[in-house]
C-alpha positions as a LaTeX table, in Angstrom:
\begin{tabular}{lrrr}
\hline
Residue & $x$ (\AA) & $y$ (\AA) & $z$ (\AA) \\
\hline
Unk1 & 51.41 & $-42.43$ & 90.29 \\
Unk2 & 48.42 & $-44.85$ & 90.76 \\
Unk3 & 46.79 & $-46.54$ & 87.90 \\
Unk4 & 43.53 & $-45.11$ & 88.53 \\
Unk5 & 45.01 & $-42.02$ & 88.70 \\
Unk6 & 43.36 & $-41.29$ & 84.93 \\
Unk7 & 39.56 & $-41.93$ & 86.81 \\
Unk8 & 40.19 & $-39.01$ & 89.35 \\
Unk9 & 37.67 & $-36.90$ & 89.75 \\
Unk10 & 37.90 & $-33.62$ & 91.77 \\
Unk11 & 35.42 & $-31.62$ & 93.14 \\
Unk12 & 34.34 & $-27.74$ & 92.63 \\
Unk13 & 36.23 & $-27.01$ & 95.83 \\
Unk14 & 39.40 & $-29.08$ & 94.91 \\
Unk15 & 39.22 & $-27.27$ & 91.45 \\
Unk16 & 39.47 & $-24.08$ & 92.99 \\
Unk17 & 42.64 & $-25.08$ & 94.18 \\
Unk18 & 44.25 & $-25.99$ & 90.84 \\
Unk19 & 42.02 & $-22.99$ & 88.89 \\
Unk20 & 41.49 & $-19.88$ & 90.82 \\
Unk21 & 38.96 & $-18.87$ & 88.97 \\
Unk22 & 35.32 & $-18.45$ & 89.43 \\
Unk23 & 32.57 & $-21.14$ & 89.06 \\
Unk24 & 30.60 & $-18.65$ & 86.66 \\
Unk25 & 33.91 & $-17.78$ & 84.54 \\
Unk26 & 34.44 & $-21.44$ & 84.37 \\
Unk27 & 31.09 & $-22.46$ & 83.34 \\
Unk28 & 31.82 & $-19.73$ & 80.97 \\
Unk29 & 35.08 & $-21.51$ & 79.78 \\
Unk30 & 33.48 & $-24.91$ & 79.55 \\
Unk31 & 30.43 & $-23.75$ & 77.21 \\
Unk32 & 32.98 & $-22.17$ & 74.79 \\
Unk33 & 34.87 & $-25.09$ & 74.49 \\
Unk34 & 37.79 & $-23.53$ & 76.13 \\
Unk35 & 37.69 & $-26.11$ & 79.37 \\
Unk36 & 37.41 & $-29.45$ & 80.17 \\
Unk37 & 33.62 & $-30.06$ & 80.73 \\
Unk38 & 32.02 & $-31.15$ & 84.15 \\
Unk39 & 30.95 & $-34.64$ & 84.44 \\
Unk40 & 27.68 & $-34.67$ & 86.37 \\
Unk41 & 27.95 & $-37.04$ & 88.99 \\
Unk42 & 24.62 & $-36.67$ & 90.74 \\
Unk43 & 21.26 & $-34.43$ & 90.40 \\
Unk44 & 23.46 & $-31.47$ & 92.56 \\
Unk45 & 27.06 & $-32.66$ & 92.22 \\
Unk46 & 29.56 & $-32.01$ & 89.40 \\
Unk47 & 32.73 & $-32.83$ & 89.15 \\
Unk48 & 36.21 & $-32.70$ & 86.81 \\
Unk49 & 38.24 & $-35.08$ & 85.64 \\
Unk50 & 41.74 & $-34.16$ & 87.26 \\
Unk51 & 43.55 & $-35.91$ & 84.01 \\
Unk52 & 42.06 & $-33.26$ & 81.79 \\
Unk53 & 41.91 & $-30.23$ & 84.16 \\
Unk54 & 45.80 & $-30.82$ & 84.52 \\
Unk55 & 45.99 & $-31.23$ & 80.46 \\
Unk56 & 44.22 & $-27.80$ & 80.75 \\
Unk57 & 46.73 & $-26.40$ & 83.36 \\
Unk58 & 49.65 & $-27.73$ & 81.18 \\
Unk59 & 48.31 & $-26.06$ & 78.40 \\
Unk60 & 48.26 & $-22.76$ & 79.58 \\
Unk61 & 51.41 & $-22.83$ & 80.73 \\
Unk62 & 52.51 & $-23.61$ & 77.43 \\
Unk63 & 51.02 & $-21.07$ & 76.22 \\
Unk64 & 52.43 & $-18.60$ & 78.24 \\
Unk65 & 55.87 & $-19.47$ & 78.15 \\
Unk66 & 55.67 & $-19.46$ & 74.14 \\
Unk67 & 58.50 & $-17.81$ & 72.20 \\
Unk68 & 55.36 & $-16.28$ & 70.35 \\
Unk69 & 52.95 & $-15.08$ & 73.28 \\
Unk70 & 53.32 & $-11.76$ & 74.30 \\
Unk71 & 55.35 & $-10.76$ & 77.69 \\
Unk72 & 53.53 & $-8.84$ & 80.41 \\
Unk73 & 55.14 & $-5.71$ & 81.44 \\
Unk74 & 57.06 & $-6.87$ & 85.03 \\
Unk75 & 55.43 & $-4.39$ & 87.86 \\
\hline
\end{tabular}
């Protein structure tokens, strides 16, 4: 893993490959303090810092694989 690899930032269309969710739902996430907040990198360009956005992933995953969260029903 590089060194830098803590200063990666990925884009809204690289972030839809790691989250498939949508922009709105995660600007929705972000203002309740539920994900990792943009970093505005210019006056029309925001990005993510992949670091945190994989802490995030992690997270959820941990989450659902809990002892304690509730299973979905297998279709």
């Amino acid at each position: 893993m590089s060194s830098l690899h803590h200063l990666r930032i990925v884009t809204q269309k690289e972030l839809k490959l790691l989250v498939p969710y949508t922009p709105h739902h995660i600007l929705r996430l972000e203002k309740a303090g539920k994900f990792p907040p943009r970093i505005r990198l210019g006056q029309n360009r925001v990005g993510w810092l992949l670091i945190e956005i994989e802490a995030w992933v992690a997270s959820r995953r941990a989450a659902s694989t809990s002892p304690s969260s509730p299973h979905l029903p297998h279709a």
